[in-house]
VMD Tcl script that builds the backbone (N, CA, C; Angstrom):
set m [mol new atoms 498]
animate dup $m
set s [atomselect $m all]
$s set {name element resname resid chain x y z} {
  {N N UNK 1 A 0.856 -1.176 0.000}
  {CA C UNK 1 A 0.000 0.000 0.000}
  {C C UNK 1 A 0.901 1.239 0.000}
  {N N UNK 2 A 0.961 2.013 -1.174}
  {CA C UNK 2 A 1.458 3.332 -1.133}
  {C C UNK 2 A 1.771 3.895 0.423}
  {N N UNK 3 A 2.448 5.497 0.566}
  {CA C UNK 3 A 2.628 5.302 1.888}
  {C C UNK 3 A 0.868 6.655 2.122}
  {N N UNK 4 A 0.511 7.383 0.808}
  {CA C UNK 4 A -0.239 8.194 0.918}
  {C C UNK 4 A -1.595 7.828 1.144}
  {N N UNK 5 A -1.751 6.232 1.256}
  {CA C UNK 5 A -3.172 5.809 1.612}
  {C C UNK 5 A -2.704 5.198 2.683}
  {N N UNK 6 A -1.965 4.477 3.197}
  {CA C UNK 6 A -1.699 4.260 4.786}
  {C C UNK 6 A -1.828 5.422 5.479}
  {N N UNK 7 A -0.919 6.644 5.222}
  {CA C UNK 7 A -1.130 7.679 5.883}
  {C C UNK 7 A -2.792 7.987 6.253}
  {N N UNK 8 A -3.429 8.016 5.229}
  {CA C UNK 8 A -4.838 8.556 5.433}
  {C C UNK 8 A -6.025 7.613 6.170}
  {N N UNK 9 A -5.354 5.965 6.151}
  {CA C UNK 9 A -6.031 5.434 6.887}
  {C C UNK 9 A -5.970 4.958 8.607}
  {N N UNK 10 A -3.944 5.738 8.487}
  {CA C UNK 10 A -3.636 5.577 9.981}
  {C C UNK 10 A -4.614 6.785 10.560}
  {N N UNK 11 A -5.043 8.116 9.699}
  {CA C UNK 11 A -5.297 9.225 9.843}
  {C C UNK 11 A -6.972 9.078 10.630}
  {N N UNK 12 A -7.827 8.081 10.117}
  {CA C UNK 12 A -9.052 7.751 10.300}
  {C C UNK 12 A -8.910 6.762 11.262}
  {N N UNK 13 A -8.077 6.491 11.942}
  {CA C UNK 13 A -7.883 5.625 12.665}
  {C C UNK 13 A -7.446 3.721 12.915}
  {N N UNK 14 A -7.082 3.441 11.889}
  {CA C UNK 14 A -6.943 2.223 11.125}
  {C C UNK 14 A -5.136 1.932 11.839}
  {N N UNK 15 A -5.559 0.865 12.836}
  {CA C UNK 15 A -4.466 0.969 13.701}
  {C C UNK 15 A -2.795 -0.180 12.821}
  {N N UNK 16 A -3.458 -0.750 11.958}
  {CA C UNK 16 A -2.828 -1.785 11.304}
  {C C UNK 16 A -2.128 -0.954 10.232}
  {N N UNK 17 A -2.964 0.252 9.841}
  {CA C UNK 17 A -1.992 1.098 8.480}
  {C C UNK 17 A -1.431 1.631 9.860}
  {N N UNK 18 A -1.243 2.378 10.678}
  {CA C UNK 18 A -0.634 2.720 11.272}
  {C C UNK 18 A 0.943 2.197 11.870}
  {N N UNK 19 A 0.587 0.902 12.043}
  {CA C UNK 19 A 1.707 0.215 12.387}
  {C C UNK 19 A 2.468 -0.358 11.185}
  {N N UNK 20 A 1.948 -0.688 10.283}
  {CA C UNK 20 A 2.750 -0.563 8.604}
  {C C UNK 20 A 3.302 0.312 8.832}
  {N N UNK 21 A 2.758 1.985 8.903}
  {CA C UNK 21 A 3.624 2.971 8.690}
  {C C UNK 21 A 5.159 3.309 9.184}
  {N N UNK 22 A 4.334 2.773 10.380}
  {CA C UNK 22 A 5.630 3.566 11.456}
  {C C UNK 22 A 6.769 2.382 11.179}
  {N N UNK 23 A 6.526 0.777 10.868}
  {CA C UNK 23 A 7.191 0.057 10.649}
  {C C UNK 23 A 8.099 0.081 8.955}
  {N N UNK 24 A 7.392 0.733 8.230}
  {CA C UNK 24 A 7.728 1.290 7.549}
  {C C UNK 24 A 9.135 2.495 7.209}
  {N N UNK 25 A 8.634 3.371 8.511}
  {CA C UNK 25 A 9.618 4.624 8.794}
  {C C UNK 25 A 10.830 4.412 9.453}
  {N N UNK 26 A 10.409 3.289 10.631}
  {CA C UNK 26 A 11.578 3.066 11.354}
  {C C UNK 26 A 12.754 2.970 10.615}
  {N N UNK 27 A 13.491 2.618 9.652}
  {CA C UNK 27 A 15.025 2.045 9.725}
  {C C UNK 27 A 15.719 3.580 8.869}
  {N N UNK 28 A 14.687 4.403 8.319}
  {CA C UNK 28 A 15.330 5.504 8.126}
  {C C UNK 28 A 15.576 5.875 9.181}
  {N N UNK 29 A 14.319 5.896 10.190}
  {CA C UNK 29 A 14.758 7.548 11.591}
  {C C UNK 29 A 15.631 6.931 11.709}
  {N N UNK 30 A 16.134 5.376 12.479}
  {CA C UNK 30 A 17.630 4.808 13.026}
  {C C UNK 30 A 18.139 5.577 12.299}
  {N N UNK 31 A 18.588 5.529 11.238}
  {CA C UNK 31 A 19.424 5.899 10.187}
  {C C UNK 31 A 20.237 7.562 10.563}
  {N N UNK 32 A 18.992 8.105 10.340}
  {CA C UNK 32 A 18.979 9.252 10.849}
  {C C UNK 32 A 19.409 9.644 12.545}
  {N N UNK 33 A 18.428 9.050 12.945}
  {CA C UNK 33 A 19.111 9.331 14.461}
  {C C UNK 33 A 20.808 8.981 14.764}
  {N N UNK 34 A 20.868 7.664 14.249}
  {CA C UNK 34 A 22.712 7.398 14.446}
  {C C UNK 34 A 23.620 8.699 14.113}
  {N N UNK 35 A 22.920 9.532 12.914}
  {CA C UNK 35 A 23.650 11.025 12.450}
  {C C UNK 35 A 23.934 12.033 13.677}
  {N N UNK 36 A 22.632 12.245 14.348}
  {CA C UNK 36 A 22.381 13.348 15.134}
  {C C UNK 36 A 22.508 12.878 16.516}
  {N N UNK 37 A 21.877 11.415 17.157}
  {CA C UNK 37 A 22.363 11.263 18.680}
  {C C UNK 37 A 23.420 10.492 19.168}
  {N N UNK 38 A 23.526 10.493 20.228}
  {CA C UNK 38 A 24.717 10.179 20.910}
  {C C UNK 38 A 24.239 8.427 20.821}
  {N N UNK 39 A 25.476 7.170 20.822}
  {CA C UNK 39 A 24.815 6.020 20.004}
  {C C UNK 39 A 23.704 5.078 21.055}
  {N N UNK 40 A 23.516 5.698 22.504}
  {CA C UNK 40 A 22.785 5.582 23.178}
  {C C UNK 40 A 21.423 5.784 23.711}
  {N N UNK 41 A 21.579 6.641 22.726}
  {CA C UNK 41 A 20.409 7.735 22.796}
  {C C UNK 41 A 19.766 7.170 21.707}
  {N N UNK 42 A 19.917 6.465 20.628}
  {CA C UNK 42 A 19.259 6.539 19.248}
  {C C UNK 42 A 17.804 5.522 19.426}
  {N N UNK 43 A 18.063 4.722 20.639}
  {CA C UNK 43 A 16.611 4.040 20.532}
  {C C UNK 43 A 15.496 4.766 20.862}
  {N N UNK 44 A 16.215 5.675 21.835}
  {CA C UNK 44 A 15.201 6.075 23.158}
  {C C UNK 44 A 14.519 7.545 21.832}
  {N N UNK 45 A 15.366 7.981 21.163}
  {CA C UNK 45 A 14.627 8.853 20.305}
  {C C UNK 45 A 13.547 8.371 19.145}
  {N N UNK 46 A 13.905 7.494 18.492}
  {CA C UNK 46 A 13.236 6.495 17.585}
  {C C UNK 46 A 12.002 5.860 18.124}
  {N N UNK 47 A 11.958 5.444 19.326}
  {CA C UNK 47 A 10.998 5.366 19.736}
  {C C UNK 47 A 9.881 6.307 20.294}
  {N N UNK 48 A 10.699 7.499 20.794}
  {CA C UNK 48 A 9.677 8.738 21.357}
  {C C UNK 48 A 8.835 9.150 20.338}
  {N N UNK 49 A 9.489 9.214 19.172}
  {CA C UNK 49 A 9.191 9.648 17.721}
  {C C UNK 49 A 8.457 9.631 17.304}
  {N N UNK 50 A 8.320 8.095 17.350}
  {CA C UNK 50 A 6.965 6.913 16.628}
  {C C UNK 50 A 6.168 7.284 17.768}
  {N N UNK 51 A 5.925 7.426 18.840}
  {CA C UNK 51 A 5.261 7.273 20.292}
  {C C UNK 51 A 4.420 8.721 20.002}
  {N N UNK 52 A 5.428 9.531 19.417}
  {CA C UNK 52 A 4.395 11.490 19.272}
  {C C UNK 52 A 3.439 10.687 18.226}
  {N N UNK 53 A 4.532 10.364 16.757}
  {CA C UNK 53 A 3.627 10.608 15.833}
  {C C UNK 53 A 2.271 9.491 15.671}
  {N N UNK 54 A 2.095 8.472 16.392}
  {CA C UNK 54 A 1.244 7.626 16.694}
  {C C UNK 54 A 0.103 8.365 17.045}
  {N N UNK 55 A 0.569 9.067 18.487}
  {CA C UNK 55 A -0.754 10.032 19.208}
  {C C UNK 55 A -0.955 10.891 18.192}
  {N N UNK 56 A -0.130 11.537 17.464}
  {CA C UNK 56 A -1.125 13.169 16.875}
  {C C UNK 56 A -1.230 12.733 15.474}
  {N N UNK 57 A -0.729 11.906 14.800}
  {CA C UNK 57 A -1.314 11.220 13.254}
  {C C UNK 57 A -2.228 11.802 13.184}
  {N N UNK 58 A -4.037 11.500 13.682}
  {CA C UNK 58 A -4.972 12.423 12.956}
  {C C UNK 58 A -5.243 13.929 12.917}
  {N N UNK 59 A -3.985 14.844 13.343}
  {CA C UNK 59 A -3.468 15.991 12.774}
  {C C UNK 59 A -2.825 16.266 11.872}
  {N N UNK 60 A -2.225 15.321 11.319}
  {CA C UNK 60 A -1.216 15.594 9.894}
  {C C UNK 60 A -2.310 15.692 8.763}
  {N N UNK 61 A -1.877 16.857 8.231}
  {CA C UNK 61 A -2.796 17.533 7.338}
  {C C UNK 61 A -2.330 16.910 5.908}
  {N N UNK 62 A -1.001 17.129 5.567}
  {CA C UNK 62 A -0.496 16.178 4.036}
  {C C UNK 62 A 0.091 15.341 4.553}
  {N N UNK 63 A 0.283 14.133 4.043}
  {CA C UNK 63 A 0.646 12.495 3.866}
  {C C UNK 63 A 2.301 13.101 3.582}
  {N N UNK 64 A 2.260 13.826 2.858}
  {CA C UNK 64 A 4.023 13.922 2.288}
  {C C UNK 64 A 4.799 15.059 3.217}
  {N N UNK 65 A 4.199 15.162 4.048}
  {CA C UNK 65 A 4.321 16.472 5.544}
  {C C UNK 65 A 5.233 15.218 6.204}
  {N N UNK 66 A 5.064 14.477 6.293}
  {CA C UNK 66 A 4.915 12.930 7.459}
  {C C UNK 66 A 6.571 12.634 7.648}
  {N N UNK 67 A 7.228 12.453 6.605}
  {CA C UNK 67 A 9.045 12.257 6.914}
  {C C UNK 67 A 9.533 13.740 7.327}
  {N N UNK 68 A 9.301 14.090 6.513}
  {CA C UNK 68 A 9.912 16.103 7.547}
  {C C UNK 68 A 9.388 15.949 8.733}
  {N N UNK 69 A 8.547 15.772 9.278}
  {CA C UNK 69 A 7.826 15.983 10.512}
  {C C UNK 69 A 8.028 14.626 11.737}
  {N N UNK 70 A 8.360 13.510 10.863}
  {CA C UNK 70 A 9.537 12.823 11.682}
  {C C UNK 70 A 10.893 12.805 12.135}
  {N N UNK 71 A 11.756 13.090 11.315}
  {CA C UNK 71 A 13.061 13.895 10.873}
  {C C UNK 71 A 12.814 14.635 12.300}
  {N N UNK 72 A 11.914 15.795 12.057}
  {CA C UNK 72 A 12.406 16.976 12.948}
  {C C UNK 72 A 12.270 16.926 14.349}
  {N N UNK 73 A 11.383 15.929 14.512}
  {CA C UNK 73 A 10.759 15.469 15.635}
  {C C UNK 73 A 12.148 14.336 16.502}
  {N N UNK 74 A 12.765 13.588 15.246}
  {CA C UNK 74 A 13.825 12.621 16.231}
  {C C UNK 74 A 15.005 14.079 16.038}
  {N N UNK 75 A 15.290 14.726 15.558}
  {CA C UNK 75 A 16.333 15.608 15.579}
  {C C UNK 75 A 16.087 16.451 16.843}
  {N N UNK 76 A 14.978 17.146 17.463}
  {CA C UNK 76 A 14.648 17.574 18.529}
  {C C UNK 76 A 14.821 16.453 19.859}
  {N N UNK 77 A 14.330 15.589 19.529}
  {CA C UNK 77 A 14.408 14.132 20.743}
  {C C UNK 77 A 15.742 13.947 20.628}
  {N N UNK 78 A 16.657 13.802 19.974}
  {CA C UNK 78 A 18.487 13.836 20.231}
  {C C UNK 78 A 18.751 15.301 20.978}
  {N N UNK 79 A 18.247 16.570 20.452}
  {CA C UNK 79 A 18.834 17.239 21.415}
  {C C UNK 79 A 18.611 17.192 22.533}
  {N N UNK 80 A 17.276 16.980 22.911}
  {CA C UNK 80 A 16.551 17.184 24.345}
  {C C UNK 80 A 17.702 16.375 25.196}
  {N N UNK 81 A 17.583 14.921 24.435}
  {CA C UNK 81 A 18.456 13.742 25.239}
  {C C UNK 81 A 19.647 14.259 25.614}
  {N N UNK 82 A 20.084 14.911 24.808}
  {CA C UNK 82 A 21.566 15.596 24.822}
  {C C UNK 82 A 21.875 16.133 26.002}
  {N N UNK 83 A 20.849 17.022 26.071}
  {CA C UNK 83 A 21.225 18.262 26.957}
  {C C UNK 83 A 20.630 17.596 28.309}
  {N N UNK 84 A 20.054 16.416 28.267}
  {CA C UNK 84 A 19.765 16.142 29.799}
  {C C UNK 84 A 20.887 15.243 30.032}
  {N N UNK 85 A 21.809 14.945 29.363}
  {CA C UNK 85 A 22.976 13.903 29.946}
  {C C UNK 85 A 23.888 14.723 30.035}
  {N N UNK 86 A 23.713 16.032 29.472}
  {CA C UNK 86 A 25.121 16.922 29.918}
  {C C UNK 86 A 25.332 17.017 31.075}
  {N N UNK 87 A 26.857 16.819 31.560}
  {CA C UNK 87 A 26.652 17.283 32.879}
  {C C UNK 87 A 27.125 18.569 33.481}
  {N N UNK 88 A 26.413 19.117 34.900}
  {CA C UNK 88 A 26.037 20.611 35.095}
  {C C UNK 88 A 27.136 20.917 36.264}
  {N N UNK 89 A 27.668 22.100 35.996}
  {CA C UNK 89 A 28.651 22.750 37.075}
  {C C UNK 89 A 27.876 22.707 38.045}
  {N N UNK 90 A 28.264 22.388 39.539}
  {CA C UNK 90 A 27.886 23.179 40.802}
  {C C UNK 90 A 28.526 24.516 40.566}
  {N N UNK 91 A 27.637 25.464 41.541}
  {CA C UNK 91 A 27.911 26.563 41.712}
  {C C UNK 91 A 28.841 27.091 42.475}
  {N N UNK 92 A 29.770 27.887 41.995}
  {CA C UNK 92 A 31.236 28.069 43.389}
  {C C UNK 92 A 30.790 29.703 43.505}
  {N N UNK 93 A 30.756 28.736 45.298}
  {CA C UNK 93 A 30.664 30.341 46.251}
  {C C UNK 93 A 31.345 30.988 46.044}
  {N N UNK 94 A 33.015 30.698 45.594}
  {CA C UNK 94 A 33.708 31.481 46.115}
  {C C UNK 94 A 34.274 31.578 44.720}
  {N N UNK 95 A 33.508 32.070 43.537}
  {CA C UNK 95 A 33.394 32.790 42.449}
  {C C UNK 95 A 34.111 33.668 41.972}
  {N N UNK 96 A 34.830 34.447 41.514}
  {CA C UNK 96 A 35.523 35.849 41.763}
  {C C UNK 96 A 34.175 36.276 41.342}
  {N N UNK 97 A 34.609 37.930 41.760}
  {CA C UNK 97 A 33.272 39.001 41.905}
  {C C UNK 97 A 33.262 39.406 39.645}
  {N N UNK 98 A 34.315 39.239 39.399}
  {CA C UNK 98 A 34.877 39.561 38.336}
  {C C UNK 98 A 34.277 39.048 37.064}
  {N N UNK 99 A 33.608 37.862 37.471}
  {CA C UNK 99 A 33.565 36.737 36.613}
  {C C UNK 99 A 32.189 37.300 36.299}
  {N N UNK 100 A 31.086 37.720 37.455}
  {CA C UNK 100 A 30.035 38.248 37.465}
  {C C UNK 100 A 29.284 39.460 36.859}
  {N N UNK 101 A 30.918 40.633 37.033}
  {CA C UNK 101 A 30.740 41.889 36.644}
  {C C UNK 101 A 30.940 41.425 34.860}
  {N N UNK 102 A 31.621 40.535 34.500}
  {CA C UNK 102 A 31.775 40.467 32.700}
  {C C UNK 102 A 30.797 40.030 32.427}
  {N N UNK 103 A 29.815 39.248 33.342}
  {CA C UNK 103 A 28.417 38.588 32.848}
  {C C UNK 103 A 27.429 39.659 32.439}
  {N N UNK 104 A 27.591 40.894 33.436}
  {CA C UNK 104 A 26.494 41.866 33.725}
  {C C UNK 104 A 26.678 42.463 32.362}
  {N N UNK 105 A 28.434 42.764 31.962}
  {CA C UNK 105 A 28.643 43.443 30.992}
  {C C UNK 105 A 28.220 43.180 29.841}
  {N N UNK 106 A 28.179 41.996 29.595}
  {CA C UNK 106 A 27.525 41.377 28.129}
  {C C UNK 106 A 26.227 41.453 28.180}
  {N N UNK 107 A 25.531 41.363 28.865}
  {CA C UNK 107 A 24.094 41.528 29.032}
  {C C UNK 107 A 23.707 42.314 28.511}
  {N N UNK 108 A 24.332 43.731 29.847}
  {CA C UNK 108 A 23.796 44.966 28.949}
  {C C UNK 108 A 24.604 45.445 27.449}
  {N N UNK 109 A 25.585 44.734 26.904}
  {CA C UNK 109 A 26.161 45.348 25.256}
  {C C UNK 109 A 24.872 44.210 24.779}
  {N N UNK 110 A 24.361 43.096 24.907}
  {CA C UNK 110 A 23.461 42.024 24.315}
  {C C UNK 110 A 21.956 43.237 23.884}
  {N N UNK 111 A 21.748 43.759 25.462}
  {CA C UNK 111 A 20.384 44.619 25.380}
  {C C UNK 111 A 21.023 45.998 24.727}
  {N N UNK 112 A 21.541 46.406 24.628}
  {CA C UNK 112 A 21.991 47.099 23.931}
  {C C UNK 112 A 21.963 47.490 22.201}
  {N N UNK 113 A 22.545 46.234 21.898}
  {CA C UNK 113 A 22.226 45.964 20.602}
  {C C UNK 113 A 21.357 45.638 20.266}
  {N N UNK 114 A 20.568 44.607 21.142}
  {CA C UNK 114 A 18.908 44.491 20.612}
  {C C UNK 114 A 17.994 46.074 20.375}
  {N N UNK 115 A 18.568 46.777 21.129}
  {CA C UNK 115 A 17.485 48.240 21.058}
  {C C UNK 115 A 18.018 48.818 19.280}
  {N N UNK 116 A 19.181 48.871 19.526}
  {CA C UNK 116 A 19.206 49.183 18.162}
  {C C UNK 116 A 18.912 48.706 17.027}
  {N N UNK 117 A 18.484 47.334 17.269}
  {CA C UNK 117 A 18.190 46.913 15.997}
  {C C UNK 117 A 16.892 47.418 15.501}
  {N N UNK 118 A 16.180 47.622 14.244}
  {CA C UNK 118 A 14.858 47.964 13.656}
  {C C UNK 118 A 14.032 46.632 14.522}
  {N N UNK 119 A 12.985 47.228 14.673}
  {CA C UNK 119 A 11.638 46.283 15.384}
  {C C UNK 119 A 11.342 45.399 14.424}
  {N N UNK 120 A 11.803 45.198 12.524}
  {CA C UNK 120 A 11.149 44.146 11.840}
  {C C UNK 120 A 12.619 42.731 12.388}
  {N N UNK 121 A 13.371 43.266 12.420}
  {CA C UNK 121 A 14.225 41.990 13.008}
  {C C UNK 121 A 14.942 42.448 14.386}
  {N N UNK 122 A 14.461 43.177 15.345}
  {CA C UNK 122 A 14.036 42.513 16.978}
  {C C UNK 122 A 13.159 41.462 16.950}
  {N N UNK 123 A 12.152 41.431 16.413}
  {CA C UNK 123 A 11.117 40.812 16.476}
  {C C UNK 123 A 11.619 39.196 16.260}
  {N N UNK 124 A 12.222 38.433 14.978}
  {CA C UNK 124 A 12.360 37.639 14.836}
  {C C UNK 124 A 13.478 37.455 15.146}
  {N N UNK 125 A 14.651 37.923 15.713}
  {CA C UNK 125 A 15.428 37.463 16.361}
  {C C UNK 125 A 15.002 36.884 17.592}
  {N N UNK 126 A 14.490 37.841 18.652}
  {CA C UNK 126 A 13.897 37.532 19.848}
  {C C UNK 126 A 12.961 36.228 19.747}
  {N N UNK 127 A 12.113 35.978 18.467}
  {CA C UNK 127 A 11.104 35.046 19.329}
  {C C UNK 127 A 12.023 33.576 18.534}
  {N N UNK 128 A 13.420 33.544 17.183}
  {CA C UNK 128 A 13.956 32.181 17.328}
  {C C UNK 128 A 14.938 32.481 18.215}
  {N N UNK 129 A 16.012 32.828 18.573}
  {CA C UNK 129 A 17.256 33.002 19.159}
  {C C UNK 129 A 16.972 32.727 20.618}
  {N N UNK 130 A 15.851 34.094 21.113}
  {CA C UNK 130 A 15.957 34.212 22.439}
  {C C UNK 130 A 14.675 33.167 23.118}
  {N N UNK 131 A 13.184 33.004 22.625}
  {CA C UNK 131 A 12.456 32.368 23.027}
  {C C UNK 131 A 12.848 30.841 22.438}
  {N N UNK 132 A 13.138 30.317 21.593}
  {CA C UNK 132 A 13.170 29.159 21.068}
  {C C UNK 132 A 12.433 28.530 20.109}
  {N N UNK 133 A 11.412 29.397 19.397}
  {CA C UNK 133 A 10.700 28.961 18.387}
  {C C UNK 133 A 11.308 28.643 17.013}
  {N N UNK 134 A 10.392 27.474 16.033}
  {CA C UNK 134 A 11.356 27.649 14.537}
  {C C UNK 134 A 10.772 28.743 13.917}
  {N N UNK 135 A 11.894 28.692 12.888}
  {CA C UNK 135 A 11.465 29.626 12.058}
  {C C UNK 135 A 10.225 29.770 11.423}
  {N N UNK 136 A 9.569 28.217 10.905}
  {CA C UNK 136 A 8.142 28.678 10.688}
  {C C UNK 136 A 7.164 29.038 11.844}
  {N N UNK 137 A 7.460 28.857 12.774}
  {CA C UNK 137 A 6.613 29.380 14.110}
  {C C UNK 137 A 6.769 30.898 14.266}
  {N N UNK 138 A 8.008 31.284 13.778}
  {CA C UNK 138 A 7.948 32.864 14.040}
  {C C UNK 138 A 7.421 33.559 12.968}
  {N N UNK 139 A 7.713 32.304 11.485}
  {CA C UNK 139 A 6.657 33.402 10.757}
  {C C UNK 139 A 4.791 33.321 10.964}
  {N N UNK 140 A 4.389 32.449 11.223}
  {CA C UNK 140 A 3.217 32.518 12.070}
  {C C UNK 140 A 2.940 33.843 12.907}
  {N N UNK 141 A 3.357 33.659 13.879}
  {CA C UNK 141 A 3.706 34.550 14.868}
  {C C UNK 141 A 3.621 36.399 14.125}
  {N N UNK 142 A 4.353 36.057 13.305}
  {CA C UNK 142 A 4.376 37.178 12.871}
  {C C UNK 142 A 3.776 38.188 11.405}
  {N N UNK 143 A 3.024 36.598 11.102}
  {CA C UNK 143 A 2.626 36.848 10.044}
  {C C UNK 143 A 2.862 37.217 8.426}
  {N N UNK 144 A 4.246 36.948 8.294}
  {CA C UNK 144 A 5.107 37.083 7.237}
  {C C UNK 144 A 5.084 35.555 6.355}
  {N N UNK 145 A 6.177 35.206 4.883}
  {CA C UNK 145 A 5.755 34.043 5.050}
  {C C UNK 145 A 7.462 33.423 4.949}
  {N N UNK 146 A 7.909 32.512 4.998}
  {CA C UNK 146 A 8.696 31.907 5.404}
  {C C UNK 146 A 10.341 31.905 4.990}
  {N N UNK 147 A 10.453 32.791 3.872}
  {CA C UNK 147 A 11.297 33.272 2.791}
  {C C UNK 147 A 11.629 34.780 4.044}
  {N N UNK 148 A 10.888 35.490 3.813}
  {CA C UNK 148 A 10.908 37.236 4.644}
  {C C UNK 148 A 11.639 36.950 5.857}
  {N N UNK 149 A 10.902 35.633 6.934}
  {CA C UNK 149 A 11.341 35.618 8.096}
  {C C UNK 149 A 12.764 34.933 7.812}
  {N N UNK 150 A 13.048 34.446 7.325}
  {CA C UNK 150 A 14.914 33.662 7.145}
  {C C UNK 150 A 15.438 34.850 6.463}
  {N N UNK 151 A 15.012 35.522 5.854}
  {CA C UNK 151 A 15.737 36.475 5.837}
  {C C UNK 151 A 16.046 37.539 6.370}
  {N N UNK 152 A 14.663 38.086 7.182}
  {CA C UNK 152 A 14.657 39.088 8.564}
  {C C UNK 152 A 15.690 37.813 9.711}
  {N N UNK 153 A 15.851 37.166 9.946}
  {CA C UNK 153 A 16.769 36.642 10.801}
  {C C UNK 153 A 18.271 36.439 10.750}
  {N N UNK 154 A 18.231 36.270 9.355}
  {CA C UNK 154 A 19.444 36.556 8.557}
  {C C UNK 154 A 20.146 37.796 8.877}
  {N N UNK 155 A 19.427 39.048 8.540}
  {CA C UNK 155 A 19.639 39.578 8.497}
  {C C UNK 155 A 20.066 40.347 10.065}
  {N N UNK 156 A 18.948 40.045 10.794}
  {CA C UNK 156 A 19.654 40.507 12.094}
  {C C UNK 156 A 20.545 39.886 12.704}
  {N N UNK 157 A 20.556 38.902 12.570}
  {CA C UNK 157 A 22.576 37.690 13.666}
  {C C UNK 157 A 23.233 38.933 12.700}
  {N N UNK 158 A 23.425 38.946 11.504}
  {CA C UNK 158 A 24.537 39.386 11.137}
  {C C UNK 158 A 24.923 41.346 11.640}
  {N N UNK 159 A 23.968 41.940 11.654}
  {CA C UNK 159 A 23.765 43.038 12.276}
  {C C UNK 159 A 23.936 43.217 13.721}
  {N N UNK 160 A 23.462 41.672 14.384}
  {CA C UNK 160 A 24.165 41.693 16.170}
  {C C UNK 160 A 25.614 41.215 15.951}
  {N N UNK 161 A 25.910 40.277 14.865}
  {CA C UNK 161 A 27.386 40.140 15.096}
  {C C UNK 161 A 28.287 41.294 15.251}
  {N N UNK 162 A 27.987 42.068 13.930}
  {CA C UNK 162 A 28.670 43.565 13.483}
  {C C UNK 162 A 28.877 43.931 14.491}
  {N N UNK 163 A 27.604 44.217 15.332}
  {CA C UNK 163 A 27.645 45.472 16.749}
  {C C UNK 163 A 27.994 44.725 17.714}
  {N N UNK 164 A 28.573 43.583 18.200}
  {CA C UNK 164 A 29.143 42.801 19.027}
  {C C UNK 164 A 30.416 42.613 18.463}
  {N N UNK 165 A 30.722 42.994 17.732}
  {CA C UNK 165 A 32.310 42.738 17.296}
  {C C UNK 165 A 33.182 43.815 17.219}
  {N N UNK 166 A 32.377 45.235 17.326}
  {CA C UNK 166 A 33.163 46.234 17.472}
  {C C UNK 166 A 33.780 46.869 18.689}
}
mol reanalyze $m
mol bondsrecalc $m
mol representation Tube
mol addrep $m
């Protein structure tokens, strides 16, 4: 069965195209995941994967949406994994005061340069860089369409680099 009528019948609820599918998908995500996670990590993402796209399947609007939207989904599940096995400094009391005052300093040259930038790329810097959204979420957000915002973002890193480098 094609994968565009499984899709539509995992979509209606048809638990057997469903499990074709995902049995289907599996040996790419491995594939994929071995690229992006750590080689420990690659089940535990592959499986989370299949585990989202199982539950929200009757939200996928196109059938050919379905590998991008896996892809991005185990590429996010490697980082998450990532960053929870990193391991975290304790905090030293006895800090220099110094270390603190260069923190403060970057802050304010960081807010600094954000004021100067034009409000069409504050805007999309702030909501991928600083909040964490993708890029198509900020063009949502902002109502532009997906070309404008990579390039309003573009355009501002390189305008905070400038003014952070001088």
């Amino acid at each position: 069965m094609p994968d565009d009528e499984l899709v539509a019948c995992a979509r209606a609820g048809d638990a057997q195209a469903l499990e074709a599918l995902l049995r289907r998908c599996q040996p790419d995500l491995r594939r994929y995941a071995r690229r992006h996670c750590a080689s420990h990590d690659v089940d535990d993402a592959v499986q989370d994967a299949m585990w989202i796209v199982a539950r929200r399947v009757p939200t996928l609007r196109v059938a050919a949406a379905l590998s991008s939207w896996l892809f991005v989904t185990v590429r996010r599940l490697c980082m998450r994994l990532l960053k929870q096995r990193q391991p975290t400094e304790p905090l030293n009391e006895e800090e220099p005061f110094h270390a603190v005052e260069s923190q403060d300093a970057l802050r304010l040259d960081l807010a600094r340069a954000l004021e100067e930038l034009a409000p069409i790329y504050r805007e999309v810097l702030v909501l991928v860089d600083v909040m964490g959204h993708t890029v198509p979420e900020a063009a949502d957000a902002l109502s532009v369409g997906l070309e404008t915002t990579k390039s309003r973002l573009h355009r501002a890193r390189a305008l905070m680099r400038r003014r952070l480098t001088l």
